[in-house]
C-alpha positions as CSV (number, residue, x, y, z in Angstrom):
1,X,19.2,30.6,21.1
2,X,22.8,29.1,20.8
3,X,24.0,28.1,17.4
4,X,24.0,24.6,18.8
5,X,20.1,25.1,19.3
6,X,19.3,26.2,16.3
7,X,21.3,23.5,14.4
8,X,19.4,20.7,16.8
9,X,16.5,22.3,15.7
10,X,16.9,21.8,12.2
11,X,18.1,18.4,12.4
12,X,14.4,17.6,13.9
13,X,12.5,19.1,11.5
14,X,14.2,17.2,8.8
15,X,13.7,14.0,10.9
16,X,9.9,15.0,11.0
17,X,10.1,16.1,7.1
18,X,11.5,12.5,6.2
19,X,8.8,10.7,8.4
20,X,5.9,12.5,7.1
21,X,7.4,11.6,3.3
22,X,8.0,7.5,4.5
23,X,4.3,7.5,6.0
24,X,2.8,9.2,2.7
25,X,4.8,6.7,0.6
26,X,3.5,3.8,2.6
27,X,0.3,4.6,2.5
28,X,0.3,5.2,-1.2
29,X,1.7,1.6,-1.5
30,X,-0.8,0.4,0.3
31,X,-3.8,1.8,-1.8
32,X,-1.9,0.9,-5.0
33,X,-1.6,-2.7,-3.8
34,X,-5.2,-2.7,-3.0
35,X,-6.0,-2.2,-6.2
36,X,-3.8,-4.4,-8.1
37,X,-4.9,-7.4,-6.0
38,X,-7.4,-9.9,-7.7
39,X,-10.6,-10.6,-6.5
40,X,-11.3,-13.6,-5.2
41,X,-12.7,-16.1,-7.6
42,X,-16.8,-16.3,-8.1
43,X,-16.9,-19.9,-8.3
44,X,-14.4,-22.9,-7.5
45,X,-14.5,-25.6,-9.9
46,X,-14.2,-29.4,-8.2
47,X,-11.7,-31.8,-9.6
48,X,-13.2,-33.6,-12.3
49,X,-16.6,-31.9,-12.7
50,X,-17.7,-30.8,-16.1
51,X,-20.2,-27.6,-16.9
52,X,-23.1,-28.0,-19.3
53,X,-23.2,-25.7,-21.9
54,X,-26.5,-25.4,-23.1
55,X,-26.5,-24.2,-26.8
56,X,-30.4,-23.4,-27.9
């Protein structure tokens, strides 16, 4: 192999190197937002409606 060849070569395994590292970052971010996003509310209160509370 040419110096040229060898030079090319590297350059595309850094390429690789740097895609693998975006992907793993991304899909850290990903599970990380998953887990910081709130649930979805149990119940929906109407406008205007009032609970009981029963005290006894």
């Amino acid at each position: 192999m040419s110096n040229t060849d060898t030079v090319i070569a590297k350059a595309l395994a850094e390429v690789a190197a740097s895609r693998a590292l975006r992907e793993r970052i991304h899909a850290r971010r990903q599970e990380m937002q998953k887990q910081t996003e709130a649930p979805p509310p149990v119940y929906v209160l109407r406008k205007g409606t009032q609970l009981r509370l029963p005290l006894q």
